[in-house]
ZAFIKOL-571513 format. One line per field, with one value per atom (N, C-alpha, C): atom name; chain; x, y, z. Coordinates in steps of 0.1 Angstrom, whole numbers, plus 5000, padded with zeros to 4 digits. Each point is the difference from the previous one (the first is absolute). Example, Ala and Ser with C-alpha at 12.3 -4.5 7.8 and 13.67 -1.06 7.14 Angstrom:
at	(N;CA;C;N;CA;C)
ch	(A;A;A;A;A;A)
xx	(5132;4991;5009;4996;5009;4992)
yy	(4943;5012;5012;5011;5011;5011)
zz	(5078;5000;5000;4993;5000;5008)
***
This chain:
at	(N;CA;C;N;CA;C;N;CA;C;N;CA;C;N;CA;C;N;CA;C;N;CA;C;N;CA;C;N;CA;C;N;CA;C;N;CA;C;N;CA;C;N;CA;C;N;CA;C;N;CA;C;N;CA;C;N;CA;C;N;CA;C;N;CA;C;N;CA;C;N;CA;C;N;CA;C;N;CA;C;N;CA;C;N;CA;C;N;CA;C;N;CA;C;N;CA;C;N;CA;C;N;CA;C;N;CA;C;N;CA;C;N;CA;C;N;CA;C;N;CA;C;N;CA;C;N;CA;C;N;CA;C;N;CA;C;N;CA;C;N;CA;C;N;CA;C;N;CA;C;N;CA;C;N;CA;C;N;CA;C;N;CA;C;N;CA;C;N;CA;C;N;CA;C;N;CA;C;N;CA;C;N;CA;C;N;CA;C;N;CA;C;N;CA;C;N;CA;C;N;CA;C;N;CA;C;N;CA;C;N;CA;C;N;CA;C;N;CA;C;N;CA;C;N;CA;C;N;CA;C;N;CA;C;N;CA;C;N;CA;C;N;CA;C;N;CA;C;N;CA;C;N;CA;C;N;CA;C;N;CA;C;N;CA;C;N;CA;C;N;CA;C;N;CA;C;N;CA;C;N;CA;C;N;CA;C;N;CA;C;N;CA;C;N;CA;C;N;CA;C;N;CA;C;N;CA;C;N;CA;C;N;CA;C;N;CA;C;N;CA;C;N;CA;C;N;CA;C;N;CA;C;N;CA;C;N;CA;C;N;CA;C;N;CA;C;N;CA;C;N;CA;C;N;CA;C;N;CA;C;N;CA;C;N;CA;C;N;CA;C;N;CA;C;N;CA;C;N;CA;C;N;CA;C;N;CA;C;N;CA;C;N;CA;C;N;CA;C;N;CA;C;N;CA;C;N;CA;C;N;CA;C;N;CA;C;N;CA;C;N;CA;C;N;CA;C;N;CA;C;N;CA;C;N;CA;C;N;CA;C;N;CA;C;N;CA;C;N;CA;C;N;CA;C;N;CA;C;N;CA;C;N;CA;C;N;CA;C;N;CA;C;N;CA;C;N;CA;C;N;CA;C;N;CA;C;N;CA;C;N;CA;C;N;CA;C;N;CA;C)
ch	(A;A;A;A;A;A;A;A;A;A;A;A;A;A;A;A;A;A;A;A;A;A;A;A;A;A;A;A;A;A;A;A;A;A;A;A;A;A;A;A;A;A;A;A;A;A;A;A;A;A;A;A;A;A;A;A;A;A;A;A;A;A;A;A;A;A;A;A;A;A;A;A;A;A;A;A;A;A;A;A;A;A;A;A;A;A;A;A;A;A;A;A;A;A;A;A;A;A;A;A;A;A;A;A;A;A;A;A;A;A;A;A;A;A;A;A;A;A;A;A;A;A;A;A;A;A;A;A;A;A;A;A;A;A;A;A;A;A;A;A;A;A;A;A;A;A;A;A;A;A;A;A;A;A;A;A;A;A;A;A;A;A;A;A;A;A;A;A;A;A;A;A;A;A;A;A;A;A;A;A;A;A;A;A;A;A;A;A;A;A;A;A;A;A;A;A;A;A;A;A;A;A;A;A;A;A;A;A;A;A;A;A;A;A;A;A;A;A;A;A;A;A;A;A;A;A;A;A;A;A;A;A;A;A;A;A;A;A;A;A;A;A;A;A;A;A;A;A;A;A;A;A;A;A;A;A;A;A;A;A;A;A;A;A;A;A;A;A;A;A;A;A;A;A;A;A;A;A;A;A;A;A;A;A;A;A;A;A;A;A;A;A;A;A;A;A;A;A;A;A;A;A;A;A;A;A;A;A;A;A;A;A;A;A;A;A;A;A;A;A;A;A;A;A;A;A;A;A;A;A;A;A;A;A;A;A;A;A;A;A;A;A;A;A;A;A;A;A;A;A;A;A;A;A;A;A;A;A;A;A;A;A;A;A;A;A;A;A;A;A;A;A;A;A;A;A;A;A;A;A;A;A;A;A;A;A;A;A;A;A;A;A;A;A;A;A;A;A;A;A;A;A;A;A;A;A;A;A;A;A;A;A;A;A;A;A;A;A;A;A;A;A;A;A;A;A;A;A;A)
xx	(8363;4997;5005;4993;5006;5010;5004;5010;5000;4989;4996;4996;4992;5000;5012;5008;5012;5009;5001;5011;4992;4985;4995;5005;4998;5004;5016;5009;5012;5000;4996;4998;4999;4989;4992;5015;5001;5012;5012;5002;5010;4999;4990;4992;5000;4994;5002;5013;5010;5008;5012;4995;5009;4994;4989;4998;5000;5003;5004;5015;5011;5012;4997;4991;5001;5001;4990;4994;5010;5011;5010;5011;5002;5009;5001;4982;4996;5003;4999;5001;5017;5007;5016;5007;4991;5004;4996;4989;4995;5002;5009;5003;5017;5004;5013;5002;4991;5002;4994;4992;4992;5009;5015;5003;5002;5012;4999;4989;4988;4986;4996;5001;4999;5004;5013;5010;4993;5001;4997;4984;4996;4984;4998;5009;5004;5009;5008;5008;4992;4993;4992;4989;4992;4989;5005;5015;5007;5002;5002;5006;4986;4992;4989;4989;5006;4993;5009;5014;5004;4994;5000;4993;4988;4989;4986;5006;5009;5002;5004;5010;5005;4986;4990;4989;4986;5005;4990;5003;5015;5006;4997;5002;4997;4984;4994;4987;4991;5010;4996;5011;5011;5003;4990;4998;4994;4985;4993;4990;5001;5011;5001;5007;5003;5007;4991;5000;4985;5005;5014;5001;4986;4999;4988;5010;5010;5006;4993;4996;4990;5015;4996;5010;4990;5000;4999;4999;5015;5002;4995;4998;4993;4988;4993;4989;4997;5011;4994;5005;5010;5000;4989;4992;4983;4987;5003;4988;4994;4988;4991;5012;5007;5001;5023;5000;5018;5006;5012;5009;4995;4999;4996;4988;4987;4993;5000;5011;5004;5010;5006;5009;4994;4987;4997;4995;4993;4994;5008;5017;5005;5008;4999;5006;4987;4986;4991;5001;5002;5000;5012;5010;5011;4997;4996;5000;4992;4982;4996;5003;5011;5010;5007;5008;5007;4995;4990;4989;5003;5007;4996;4988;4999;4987;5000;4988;4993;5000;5003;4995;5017;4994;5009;5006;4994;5007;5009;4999;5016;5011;4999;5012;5006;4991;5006;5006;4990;5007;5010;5007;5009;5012;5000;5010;4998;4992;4997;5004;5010;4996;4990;4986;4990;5002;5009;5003;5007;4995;5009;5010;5009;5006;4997;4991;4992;4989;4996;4995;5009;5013;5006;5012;4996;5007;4993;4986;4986;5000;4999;4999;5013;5012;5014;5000;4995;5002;4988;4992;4986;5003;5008;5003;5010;5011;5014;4991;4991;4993;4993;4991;4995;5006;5009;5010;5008;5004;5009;4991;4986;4993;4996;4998;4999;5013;5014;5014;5003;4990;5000;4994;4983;4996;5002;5006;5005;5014;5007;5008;4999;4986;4992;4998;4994;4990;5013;5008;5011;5010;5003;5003;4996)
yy	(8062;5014;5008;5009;5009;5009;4999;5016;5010;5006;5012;4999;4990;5002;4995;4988;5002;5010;5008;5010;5012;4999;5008;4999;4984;4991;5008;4998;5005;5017;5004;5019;5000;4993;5002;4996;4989;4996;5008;5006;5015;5004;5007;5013;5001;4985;5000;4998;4992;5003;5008;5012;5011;5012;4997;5009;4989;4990;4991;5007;5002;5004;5018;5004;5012;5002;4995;5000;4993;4990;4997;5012;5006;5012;5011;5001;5011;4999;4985;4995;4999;5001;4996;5014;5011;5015;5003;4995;5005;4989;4990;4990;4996;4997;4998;4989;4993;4990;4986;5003;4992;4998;5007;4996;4992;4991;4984;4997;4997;4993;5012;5003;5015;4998;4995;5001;4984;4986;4992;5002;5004;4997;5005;5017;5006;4995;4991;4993;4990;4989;4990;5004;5016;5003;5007;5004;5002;4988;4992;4988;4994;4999;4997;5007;5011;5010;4998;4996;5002;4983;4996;4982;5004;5007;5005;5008;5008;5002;5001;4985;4990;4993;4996;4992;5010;5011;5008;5005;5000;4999;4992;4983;4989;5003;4997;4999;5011;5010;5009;5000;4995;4993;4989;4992;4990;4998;5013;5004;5010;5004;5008;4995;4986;4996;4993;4990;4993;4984;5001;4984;4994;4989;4994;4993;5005;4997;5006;4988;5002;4998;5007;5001;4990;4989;4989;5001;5002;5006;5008;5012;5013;4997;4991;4997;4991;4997;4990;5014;5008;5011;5011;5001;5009;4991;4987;4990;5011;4997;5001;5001;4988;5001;4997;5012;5001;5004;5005;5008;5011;5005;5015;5003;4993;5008;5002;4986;5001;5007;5008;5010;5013;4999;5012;5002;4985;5009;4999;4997;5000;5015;5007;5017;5005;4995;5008;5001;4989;4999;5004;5002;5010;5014;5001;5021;4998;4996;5003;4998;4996;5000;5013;5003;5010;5014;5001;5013;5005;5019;5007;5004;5002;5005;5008;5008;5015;5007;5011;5009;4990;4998;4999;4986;4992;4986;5002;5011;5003;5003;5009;4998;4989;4987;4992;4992;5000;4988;5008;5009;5001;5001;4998;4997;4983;4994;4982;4993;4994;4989;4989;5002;4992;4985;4998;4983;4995;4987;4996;4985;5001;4990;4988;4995;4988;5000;5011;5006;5005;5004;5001;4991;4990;4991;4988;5003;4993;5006;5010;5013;4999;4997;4999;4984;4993;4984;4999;5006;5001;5003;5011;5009;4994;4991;4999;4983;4995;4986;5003;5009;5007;5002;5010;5004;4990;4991;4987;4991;5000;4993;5010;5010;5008;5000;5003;4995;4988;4987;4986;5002;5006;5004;5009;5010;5012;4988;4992;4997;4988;4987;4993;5005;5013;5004;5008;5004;5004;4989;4989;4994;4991)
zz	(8539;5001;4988;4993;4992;5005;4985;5003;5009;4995;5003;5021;4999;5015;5009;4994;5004;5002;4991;5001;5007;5002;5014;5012;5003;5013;5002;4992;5004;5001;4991;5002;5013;5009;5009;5012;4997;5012;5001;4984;5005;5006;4996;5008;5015;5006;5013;5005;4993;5008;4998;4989;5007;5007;5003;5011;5012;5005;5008;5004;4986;5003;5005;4992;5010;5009;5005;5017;5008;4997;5005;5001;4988;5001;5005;5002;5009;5017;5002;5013;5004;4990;5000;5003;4996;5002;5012;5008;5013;5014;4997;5010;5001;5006;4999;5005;5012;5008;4986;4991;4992;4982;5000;4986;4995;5010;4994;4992;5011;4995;4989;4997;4988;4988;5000;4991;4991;5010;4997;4995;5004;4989;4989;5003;4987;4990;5001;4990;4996;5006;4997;4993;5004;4989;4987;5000;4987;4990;5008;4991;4993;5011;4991;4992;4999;4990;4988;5001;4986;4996;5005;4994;4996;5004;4998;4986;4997;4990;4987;5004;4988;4998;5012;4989;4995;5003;4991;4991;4996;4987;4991;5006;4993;4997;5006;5000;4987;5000;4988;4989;4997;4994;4988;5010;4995;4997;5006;4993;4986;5000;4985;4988;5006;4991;4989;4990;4995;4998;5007;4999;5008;5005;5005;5016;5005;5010;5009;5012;5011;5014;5005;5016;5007;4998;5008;5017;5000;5021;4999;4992;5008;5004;4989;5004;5016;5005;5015;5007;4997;5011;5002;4989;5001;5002;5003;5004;5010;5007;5011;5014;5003;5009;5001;4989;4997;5005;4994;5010;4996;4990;5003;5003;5001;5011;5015;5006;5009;5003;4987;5003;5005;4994;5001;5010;5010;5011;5014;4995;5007;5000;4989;4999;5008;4999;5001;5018;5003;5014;5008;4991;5005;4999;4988;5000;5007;5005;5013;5012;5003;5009;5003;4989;5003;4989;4997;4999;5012;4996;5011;5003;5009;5011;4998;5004;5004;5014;5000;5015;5009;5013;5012;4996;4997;4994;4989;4994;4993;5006;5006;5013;5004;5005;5004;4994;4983;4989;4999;4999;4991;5010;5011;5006;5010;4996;5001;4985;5001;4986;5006;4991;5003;5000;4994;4994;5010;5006;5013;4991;5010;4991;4995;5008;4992;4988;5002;4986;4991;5002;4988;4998;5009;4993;4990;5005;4992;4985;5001;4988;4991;5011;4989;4989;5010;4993;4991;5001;4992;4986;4998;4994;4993;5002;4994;4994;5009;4994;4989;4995;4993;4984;5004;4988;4993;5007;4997;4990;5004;4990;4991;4997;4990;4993;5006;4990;4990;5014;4989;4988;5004;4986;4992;4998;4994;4991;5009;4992;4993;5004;4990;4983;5001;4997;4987;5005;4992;4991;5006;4989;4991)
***
């Protein structure tokens, strides 16, 4: 994968998941019974935004640099079927999760945490399995 669409792929996985952390924060303000589970997804999608942004540092780094050094692992983490685009349709299928609603179903989301615990404990291990191989390669790829 080139640069340039790589360091899209990551733009894009920010993006989603800090409005992932919004919509948790917004839900952390209007639920009291749901923080724990709040807290935890919001620290796990922090952690893995700053890893999304150690390798979008790297990644443009090493596109502006003119050595001829190829990130090797980054390349098996943007294959077809990697961690990050399984990252991504795992943020995608969270924020439509917890996307507020419209009309009378706002009411209810916002005092329901949508996520039952087996989903966020799917969503938590998903997420920490994820990041940990983006860490291996971020720290491959670094020395």
């Amino acid at each position: 994968m080139d640069p340039l669409s790589a360091t899209g792929t990551l733009i894009a996985l920010l993006q989603i998941s800090s409005a992932v952390i919004s919509f948790c924060y917004e839900y952390r303000q209007g639920t009291k019974s749901a923080a724990r589970e709040v807290v935890q997804i919001s620290d796990e999608l922090n952690s893995l935004k700053d890893v999304l942004e150690a390798l979008l540092k790297l990644v443009e780094s090493s596109a502006s640099s003119e050595s001829s050094a190829r990130l090797s692992t980054f390349e098996l983490l943007v294959k077809a079927d990697g961690p990050l685009l399984t990252c991504q349709s795992e943020l995608e299928r969270l924020k439509k999760q917890l996307e507020p609603e419209k009309g009378w179903r706002a009411v209810r989301r916002t005092l329901v945490w949508p996520l039952k615990e087996a989903e966020m404990k799917r969503a938590l291990d998903a997420l920490e399995r994820l990041k940990s191989m983006m860490q291996l390669a971020l720290s491959a790829d670094q020395a």
